[in-house]
Backbone as CSV, one residue per row, in Angstrom:
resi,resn,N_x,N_y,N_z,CA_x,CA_y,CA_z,C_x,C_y,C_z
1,UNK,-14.037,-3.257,-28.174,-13.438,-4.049,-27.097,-11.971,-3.669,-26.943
2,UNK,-11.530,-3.116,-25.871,-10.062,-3.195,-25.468,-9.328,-4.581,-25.259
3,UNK,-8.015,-4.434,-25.692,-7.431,-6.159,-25.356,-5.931,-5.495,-25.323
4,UNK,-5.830,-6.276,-23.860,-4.439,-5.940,-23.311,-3.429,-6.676,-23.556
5,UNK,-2.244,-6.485,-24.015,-1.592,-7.379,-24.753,-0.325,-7.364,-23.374
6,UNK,-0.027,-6.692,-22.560,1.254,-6.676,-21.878,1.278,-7.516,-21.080
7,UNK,2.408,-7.734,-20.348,2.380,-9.153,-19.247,3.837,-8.376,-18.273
8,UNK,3.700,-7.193,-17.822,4.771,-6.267,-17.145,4.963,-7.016,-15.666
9,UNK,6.427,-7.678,-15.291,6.892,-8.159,-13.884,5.753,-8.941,-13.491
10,UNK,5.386,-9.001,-11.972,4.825,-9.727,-11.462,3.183,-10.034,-10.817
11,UNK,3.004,-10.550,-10.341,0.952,-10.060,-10.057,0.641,-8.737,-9.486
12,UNK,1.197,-8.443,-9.007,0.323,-7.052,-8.509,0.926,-5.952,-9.788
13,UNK,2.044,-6.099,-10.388,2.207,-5.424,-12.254,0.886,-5.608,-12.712
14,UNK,0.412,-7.314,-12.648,-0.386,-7.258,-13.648,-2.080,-6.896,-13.229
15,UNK,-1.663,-7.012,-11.678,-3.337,-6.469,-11.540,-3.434,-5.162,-12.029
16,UNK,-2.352,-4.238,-12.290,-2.427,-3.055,-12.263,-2.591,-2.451,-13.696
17,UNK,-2.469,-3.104,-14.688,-2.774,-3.500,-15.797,-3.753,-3.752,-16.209
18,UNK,-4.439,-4.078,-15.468,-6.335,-4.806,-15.970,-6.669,-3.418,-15.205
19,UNK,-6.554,-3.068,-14.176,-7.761,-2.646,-13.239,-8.217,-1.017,-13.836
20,UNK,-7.700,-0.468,-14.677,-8.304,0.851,-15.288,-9.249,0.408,-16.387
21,UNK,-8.702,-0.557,-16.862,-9.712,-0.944,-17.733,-10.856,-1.706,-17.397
22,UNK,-10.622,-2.618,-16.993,-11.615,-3.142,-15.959,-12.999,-2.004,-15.451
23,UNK,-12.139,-1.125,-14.926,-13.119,0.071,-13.947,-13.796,0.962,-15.710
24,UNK,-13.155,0.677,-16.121,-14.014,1.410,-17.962,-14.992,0.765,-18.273
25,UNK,-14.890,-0.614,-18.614,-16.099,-1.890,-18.757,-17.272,-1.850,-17.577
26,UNK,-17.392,-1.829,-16.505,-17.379,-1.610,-15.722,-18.933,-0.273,-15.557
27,UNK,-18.114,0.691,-15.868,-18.586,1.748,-16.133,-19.459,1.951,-16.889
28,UNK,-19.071,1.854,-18.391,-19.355,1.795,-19.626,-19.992,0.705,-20.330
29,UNK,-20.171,-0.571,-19.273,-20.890,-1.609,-19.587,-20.046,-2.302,-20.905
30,UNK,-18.897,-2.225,-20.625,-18.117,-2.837,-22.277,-17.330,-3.844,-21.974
31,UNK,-16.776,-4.479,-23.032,-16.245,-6.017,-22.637,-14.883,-5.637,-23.352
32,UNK,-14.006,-6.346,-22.385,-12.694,-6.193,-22.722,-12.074,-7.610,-23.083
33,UNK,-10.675,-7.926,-23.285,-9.364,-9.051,-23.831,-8.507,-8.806,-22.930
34,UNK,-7.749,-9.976,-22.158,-6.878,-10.300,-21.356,-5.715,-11.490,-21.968
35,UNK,-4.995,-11.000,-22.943,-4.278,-12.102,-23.258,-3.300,-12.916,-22.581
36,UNK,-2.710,-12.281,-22.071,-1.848,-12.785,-20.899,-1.790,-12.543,-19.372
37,UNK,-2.742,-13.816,-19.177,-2.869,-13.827,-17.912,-1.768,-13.980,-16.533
38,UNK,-1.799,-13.454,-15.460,-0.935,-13.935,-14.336,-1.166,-15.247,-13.955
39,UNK,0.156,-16.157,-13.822,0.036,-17.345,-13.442,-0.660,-17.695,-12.057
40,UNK,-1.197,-16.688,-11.335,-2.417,-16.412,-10.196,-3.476,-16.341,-10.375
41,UNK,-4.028,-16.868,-11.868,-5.369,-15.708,-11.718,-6.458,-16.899,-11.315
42,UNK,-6.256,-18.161,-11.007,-7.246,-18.781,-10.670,-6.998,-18.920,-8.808
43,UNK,-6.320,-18.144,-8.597,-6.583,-17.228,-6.912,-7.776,-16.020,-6.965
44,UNK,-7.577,-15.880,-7.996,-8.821,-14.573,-8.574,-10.019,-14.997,-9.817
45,UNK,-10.857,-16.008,-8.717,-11.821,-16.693,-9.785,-12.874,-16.114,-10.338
46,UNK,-13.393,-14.341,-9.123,-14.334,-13.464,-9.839,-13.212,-12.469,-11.000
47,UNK,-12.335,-12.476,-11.490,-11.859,-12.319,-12.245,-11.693,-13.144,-13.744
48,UNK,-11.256,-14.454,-13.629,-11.100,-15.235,-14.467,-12.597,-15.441,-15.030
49,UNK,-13.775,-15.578,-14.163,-14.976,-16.401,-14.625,-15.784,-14.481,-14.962
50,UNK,-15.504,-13.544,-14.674,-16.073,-12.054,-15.196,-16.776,-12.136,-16.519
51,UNK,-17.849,-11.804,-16.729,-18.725,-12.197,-17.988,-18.512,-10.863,-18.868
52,UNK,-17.784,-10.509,-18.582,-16.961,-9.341,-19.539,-15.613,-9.294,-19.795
53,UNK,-14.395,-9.835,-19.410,-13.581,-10.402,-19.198,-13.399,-11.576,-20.036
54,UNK,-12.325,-11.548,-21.254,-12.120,-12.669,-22.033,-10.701,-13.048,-21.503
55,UNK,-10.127,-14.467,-21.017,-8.955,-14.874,-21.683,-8.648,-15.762,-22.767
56,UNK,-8.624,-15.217,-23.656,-8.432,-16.321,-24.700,-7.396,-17.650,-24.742
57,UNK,-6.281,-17.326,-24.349,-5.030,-18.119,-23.665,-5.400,-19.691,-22.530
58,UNK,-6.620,-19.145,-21.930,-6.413,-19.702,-20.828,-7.372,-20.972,-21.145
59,UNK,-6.276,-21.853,-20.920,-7.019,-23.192,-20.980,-6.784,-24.220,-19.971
60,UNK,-7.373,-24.413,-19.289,-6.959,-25.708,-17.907,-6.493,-26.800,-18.382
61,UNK,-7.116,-27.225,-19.440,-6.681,-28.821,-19.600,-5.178,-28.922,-19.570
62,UNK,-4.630,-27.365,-20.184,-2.905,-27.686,-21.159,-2.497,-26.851,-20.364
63,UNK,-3.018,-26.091,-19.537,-2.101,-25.570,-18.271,-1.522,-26.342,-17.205
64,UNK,-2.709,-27.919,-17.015,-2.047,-28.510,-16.269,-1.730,-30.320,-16.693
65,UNK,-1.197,-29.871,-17.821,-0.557,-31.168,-18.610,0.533,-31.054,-18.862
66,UNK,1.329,-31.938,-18.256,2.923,-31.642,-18.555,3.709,-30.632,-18.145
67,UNK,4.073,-29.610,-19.013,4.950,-28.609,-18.425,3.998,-27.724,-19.073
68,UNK,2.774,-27.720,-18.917,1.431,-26.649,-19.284,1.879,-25.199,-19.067
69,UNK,2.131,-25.115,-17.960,2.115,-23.711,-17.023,3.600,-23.187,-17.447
70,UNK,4.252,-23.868,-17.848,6.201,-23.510,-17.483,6.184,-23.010,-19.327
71,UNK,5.498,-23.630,-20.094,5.556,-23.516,-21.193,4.641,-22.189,-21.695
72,UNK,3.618,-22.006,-21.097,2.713,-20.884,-20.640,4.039,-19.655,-20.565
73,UNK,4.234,-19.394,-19.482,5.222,-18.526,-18.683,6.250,-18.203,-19.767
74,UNK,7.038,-19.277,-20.171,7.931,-18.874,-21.495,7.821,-18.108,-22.342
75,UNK,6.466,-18.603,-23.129,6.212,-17.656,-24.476,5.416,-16.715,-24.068
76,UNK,4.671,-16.519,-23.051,4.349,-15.193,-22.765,5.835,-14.044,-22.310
77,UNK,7.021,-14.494,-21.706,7.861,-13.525,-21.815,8.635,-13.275,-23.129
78,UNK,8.783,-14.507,-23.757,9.181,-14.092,-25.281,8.183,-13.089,-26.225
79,UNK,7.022,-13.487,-26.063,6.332,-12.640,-27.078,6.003,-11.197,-26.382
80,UNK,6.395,-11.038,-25.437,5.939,-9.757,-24.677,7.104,-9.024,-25.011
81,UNK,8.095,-9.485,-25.056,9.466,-8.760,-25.619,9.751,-8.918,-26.515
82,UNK,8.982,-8.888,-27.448,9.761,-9.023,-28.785,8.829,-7.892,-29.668
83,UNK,9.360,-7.123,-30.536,9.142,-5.656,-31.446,8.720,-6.343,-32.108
84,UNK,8.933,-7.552,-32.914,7.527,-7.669,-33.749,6.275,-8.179,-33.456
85,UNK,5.972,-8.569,-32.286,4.668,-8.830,-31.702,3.965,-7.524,-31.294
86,UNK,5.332,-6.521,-30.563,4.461,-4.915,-30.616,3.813,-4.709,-31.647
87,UNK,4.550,-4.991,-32.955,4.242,-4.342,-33.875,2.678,-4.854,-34.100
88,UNK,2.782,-6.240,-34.373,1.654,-6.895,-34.646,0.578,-6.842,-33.699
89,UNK,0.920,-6.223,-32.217,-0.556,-6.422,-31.873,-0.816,-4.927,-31.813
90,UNK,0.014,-3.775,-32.248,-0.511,-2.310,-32.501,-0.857,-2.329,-33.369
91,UNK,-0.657,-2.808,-34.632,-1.872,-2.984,-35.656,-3.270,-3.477,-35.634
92,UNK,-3.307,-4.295,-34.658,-4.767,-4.958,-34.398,-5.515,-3.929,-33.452
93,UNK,-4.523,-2.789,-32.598,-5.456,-1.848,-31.939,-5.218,-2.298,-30.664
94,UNK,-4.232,-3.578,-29.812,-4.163,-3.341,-28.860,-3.647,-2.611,-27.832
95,UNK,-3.684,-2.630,-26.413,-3.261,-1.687,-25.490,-2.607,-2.528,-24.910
96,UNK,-1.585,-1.564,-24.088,-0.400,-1.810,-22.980,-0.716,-1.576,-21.666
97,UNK,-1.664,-2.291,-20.974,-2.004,-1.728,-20.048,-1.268,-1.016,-18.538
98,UNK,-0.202,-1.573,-18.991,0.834,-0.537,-17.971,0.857,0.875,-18.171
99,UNK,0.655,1.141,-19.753,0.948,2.568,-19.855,-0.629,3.183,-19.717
100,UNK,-1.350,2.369,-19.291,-3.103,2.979,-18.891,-3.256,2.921,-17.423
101,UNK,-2.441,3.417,-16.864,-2.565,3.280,-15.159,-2.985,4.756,-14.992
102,UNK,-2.624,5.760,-16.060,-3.172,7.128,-15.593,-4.785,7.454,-16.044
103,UNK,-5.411,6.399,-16.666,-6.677,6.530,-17.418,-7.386,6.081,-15.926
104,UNK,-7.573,6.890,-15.488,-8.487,6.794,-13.917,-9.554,7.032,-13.946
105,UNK,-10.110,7.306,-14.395,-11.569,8.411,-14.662,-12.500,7.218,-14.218
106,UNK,-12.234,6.542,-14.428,-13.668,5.237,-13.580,-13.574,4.772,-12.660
107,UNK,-12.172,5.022,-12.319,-11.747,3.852,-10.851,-12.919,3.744,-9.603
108,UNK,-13.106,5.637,-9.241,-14.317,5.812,-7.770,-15.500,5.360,-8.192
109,UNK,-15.976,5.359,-9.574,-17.523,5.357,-9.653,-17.050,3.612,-9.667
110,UNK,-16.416,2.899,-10.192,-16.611,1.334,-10.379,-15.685,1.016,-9.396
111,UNK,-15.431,1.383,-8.355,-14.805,0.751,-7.051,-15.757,-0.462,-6.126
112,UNK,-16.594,-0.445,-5.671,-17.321,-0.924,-5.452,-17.968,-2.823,-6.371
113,UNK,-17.650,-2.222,-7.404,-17.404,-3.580,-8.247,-16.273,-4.491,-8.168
114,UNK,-15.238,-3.406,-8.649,-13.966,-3.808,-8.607,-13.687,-4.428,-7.474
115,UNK,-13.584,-4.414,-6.208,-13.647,-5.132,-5.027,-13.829,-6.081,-4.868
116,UNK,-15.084,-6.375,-6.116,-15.736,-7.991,-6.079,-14.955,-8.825,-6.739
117,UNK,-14.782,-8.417,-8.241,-14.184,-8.956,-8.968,-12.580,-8.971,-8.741
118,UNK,-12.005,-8.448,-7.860,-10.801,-8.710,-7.625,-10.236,-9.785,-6.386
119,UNK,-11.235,-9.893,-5.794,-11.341,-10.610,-4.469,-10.607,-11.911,-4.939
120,UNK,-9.760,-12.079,-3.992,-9.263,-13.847,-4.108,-10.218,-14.830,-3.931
121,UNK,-10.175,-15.803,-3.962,-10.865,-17.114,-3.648,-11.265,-17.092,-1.791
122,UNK,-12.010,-17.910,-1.792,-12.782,-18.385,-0.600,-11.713,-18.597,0.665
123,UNK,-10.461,-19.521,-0.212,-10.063,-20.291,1.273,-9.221,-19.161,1.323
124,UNK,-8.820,-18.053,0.664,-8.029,-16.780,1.030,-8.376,-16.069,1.933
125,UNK,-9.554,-15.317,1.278,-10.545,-14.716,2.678,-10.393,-14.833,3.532
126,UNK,-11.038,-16.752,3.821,-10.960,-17.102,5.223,-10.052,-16.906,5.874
127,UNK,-8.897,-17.517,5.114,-7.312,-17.745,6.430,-7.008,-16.120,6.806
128,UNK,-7.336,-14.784,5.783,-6.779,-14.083,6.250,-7.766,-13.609,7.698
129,UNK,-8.779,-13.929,7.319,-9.878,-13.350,8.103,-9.478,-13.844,9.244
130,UNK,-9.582,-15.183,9.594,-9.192,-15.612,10.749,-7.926,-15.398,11.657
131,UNK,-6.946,-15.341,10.528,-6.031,-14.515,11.315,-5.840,-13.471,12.052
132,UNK,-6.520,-12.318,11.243,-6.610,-11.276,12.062,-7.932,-10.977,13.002
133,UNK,-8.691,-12.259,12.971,-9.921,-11.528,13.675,-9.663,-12.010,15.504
134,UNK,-9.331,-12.444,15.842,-9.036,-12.679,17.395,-8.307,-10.812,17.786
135,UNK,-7.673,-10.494,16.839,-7.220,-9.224,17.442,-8.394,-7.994,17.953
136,UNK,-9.063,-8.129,16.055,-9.255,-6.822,15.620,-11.078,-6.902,16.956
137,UNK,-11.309,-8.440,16.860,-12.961,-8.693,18.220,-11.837,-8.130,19.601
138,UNK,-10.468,-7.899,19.838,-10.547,-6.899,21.082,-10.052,-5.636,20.814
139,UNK,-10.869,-5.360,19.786,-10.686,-3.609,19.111,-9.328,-3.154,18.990
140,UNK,-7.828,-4.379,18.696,-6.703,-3.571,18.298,-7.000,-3.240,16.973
141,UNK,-5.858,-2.379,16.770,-5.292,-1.855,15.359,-4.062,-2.872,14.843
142,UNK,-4.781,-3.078,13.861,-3.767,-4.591,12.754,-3.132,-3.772,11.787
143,UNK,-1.576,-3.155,11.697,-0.650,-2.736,10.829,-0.055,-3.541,10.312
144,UNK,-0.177,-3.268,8.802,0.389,-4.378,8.158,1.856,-4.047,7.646
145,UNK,2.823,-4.338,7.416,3.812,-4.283,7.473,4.699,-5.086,6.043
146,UNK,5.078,-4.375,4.894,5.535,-4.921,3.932,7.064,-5.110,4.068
147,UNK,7.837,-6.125,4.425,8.866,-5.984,4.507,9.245,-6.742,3.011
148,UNK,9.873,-6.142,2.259,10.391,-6.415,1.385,12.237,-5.903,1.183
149,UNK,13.057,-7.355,1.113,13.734,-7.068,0.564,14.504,-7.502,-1.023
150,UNK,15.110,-9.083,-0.223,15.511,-9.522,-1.824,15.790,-8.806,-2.698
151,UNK,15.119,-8.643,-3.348,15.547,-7.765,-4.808,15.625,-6.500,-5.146
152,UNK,15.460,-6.269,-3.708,15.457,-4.072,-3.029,16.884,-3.975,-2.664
153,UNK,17.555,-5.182,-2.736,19.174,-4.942,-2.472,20.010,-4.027,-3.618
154,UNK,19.391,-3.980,-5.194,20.248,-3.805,-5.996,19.106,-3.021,-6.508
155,UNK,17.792,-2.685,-6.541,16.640,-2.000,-6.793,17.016,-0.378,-6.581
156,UNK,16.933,0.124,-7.335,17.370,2.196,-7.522,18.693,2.022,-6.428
157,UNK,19.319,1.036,-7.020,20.573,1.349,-6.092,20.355,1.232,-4.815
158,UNK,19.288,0.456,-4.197,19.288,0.071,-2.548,18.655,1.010,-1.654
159,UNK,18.217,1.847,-2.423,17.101,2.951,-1.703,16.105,2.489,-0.780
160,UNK,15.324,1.691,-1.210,14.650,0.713,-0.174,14.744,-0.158,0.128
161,UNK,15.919,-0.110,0.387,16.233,-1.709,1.116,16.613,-1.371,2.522
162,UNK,16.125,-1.597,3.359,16.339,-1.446,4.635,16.489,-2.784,5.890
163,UNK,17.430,-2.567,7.052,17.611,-3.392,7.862,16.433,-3.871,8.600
164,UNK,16.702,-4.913,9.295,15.503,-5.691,9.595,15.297,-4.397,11.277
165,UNK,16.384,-3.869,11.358,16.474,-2.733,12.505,15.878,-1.479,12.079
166,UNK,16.168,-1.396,10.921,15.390,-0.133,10.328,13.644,-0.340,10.301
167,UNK,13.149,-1.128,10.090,12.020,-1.459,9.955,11.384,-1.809,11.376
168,UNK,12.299,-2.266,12.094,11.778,-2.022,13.933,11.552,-0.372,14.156
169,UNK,12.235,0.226,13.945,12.017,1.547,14.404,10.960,2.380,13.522
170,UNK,10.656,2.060,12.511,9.442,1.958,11.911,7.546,1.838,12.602
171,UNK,8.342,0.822,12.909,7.259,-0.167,13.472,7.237,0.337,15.075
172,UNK,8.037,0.691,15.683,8.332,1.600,16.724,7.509,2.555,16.998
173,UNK,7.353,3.761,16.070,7.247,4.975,15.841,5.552,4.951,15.600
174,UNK,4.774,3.866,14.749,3.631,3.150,14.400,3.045,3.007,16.005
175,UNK,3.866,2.152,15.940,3.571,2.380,17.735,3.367,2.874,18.675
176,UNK,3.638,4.074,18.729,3.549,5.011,19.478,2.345,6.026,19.072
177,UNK,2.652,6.079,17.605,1.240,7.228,17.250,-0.107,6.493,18.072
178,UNK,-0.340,5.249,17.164,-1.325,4.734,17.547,-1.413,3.918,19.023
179,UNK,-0.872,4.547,19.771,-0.789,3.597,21.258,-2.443,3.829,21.737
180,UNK,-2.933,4.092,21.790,-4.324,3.972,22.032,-5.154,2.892,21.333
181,UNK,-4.478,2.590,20.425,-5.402,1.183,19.858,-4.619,0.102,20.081
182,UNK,-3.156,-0.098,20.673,-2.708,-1.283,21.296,-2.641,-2.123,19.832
183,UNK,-1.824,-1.360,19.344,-1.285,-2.184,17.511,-0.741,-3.344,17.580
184,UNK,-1.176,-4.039,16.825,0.209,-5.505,16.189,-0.203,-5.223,15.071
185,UNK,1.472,-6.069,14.811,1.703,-6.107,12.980,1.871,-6.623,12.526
186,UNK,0.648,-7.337,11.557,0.988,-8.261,10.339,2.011,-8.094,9.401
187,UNK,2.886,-9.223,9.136,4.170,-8.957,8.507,4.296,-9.867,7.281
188,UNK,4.246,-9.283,6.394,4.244,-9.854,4.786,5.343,-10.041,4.575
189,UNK,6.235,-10.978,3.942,7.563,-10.791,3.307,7.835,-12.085,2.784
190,UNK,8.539,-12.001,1.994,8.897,-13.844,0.780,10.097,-14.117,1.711
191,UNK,10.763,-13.490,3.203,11.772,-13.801,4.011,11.559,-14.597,4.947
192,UNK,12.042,-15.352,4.921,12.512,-15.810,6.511,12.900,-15.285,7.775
193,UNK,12.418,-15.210,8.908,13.143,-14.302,9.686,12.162,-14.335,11.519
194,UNK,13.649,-14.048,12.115,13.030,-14.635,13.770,11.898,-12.979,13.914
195,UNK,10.783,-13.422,14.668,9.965,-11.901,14.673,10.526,-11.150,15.941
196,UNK,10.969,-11.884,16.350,11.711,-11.448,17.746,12.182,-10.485,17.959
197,UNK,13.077,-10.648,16.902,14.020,-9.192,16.726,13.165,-7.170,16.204
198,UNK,11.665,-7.837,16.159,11.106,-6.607,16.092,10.140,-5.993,17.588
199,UNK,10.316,-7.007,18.604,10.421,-6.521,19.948,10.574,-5.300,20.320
200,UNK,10.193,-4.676,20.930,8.341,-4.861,21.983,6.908,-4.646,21.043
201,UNK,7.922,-4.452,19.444,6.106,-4.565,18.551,5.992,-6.184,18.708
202,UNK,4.760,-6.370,18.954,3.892,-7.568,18.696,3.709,-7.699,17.214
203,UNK,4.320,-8.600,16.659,3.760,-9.553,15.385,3.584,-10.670,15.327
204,UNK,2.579,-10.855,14.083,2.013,-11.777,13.600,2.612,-12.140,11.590
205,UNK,2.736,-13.470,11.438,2.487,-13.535,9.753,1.990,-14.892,9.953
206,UNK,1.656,-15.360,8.517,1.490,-16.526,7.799,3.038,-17.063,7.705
207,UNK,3.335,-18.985,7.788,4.011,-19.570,7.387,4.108,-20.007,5.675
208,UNK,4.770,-20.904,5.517,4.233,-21.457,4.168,3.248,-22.001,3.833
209,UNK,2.683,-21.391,2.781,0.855,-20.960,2.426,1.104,-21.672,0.897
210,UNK,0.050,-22.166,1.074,-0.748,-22.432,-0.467,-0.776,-20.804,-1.077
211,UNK,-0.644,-20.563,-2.124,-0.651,-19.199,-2.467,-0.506,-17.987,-1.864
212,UNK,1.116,-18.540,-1.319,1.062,-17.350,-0.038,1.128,-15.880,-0.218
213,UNK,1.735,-15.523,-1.919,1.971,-14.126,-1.941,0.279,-13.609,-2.237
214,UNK,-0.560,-14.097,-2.977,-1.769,-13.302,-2.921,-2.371,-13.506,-1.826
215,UNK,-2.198,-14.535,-0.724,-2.795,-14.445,0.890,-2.029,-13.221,1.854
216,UNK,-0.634,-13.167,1.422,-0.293,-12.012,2.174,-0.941,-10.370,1.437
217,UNK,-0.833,-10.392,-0.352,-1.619,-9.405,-0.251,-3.126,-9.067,0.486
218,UNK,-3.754,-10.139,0.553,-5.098,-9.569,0.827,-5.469,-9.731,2.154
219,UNK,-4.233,-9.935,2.415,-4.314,-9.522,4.274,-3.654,-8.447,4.957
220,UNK,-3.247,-8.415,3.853,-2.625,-6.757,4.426,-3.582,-5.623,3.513
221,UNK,-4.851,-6.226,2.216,-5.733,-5.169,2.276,-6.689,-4.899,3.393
222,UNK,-7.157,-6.315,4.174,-7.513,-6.355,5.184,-7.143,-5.541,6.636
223,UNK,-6.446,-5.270,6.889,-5.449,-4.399,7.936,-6.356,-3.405,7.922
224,UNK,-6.105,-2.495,9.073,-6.557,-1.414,9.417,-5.299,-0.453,8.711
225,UNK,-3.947,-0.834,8.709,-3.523,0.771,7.763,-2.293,-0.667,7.489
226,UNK,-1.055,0.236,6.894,-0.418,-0.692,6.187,0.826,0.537,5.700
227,UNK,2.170,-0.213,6.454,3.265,0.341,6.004,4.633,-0.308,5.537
228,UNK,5.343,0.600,4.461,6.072,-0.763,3.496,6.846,0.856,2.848
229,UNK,8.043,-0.172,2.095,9.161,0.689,0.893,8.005,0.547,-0.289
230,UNK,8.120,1.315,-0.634,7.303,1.935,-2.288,7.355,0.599,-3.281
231,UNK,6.355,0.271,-3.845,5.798,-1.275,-4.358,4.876,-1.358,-4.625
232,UNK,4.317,-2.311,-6.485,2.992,-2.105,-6.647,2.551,-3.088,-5.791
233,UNK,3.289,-4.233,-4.912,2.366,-5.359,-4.094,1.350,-4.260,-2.868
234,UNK,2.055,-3.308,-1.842,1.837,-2.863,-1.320,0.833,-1.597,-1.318
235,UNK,1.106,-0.966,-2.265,0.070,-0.146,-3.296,-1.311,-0.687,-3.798
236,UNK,-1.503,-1.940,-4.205,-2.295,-2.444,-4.913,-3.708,-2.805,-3.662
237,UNK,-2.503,-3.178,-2.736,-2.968,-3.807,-1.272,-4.233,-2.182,-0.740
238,UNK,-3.533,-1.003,-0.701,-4.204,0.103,-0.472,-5.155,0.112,-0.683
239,UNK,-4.832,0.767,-2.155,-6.039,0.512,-3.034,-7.596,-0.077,-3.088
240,UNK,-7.325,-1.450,-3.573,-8.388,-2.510,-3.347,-8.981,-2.403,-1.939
241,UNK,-8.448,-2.537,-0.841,-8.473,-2.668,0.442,-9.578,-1.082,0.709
242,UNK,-8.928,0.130,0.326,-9.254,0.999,0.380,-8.358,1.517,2.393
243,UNK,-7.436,1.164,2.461,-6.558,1.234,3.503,-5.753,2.492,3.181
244,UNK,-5.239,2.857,4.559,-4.334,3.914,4.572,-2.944,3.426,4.190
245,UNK,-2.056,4.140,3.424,-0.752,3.313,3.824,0.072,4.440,4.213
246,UNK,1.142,4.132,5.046,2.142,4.966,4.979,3.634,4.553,4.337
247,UNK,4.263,5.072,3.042,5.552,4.803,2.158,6.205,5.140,3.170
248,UNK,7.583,4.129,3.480,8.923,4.523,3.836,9.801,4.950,3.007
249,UNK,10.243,6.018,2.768,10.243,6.730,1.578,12.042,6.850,1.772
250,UNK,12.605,6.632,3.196,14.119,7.517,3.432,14.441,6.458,5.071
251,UNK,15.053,5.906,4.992,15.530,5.096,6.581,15.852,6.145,7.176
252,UNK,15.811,7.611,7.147,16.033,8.571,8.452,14.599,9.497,8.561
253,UNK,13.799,8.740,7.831,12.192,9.445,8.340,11.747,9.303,9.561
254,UNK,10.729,10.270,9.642,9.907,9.563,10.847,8.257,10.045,10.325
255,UNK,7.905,8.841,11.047,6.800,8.452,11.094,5.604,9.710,11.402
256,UNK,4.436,10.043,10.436,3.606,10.934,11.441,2.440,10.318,10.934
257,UNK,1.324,10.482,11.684,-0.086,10.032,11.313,-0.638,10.672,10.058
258,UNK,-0.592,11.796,9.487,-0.780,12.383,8.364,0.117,11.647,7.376
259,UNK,1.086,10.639,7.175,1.441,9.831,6.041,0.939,9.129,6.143
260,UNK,-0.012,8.581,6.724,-1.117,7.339,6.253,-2.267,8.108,5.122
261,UNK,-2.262,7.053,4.378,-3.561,7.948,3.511,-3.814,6.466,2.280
262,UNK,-5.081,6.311,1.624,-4.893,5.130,1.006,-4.663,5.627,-0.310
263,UNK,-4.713,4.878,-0.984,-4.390,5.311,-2.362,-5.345,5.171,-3.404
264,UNK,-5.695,6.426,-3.673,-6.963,6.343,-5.252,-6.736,6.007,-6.111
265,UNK,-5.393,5.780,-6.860,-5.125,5.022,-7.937,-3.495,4.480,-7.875
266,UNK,-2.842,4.347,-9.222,-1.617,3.984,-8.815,-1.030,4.889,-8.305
267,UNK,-1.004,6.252,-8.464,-0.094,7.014,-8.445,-0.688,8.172,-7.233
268,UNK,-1.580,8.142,-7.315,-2.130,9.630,-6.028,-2.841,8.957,-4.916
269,UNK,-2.160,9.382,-3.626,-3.091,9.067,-2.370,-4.065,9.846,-1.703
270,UNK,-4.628,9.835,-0.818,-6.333,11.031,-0.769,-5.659,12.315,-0.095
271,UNK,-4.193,11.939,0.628,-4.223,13.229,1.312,-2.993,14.212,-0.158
272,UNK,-3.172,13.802,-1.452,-2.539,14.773,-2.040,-0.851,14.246,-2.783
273,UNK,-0.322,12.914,-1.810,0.935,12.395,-1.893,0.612,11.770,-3.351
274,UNK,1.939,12.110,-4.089,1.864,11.255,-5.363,3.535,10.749,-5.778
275,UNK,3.257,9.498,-5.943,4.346,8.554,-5.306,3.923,7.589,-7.037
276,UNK,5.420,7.359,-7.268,5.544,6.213,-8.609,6.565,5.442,-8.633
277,UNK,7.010,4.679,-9.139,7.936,3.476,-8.960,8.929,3.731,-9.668
């Protein structure tokens, strides 16, 4: 049995963490350990309830008693950083599943699974579904659109952090390739912000959501293609989705239809691009 001991940044870190192994079990018919779970994962209930899939950690009653969850969150970042818990759980034989993102070898044959078991919950689905389906029943093209900044301000020195103008002309350029399918763009972002200002593209997002960051991921796996600054949220979104994305890689790019491509694992996309964080 593999058992993943890491708990690296945030949910789409940690989906990325399970999902090679996952696609091994999977494969190989073997049962794996999830010790530290994402404080999401009961958004991901064919995950949590996976009959191969252990969390040992996870207990409802004391997750939601008191300061269950806050107390949760704590000692999983203390013990995740601390050298003598490395030590102690490399003696027992566990893995880091961050540093198993290149162990791919199962991902295509157990894709098809993986899909299932990664799927959010019911009322996720729905809202995203419904959102985008009035478009996609008059045959547009739904681009999804990762605007991320916040913490891309001070991130490799501001490389991807781009103006809310930079990302119009983006979205511009999107526009134009695909003018034959009469695009709008779903717009993901933890921001606030008038959509106005990305005029004459047509958008769409979600307001404040019950679990809004895994509803915006899995509506932008939903999308017909999907473009964003380099990110495992946005990546992960590919992936699963099995969507094209195109990386904004430089605010003086431009856009061509050959940078859409989805992504086969973390690191390689189908048309050859290999892109890491």
């Amino acid at each position: 049995m593999r058992i993943i001991c890491d708990a690296p940044g945030q949910t789409c870190n940690r989906l990325w963490t399970y999902v090679t192994t996952v696609a091994r079990c999977v494969a190989l018919k073997k049962k794996m350990m999830i010790i530290f779970y994402d404080w999401t994962i009961e958004d991901f209930p064919n995950l949590l309830h996976c009959p191969f899939i252990y969390f040992p950690l996870y207990q409802k009653w004391y997750l939601e008693r008191g300061n269950g969850w806050n107390n949760y969150k704590g000692a999983t970042w203390k013990i995740t950083h601390s050298k003598t818990w490395d030590k102690i759980f490399s003696f027992f034989g566990c893995k880091k599943g961050w540093a198993l993102r290149n162990d791919t070898q199962y991902l295509e044959q157990a894709m098809p699974e993986l899909k299932k078991i990664f799927e959010p919950k019911k009322e996720i689905t729905e809202k995203a579904d419904t959102k985008l389906k009035p478009y996609k029943d008059q045959g547009r093209m739904v681009i999804g659109v990762h605007v991320r900044r916040g913490d891309y301000a001070t991130h490799l020195g501001g490389r991807y952090y781009y103006s809310f103008e930079e990302y119009r002309r983006f979205m511009l350029q999107a526009k134009e390739i695909f003018k034959d399918r009469n695009p709008i763009f779903f717009i993901s972002s933890d921001e606030q912000f008038d959509l106005e200002q990305f005029q004459p593209c047509e958008c769409i997002r979600f307001g404040k959501e019950p679990s809004g960051a895994v509803l915006d991921l899995h509506t932008l796996s939903v999308c017909d293609a999907i473009m964003g600054p380099n990110s495992t949220f946005s990546r992960w979104a590919s992936f699963i989705g099995e969507k094209p994305i195109c990386w904004l890689e430089d605010r003086a790019m431009t856009i061509e239809e050959k940078d859409f491509s989805p992504m086969k694992d973390f690191f390689l996309q189908a048309n050859g691009h290999k892109t890491e964080i």
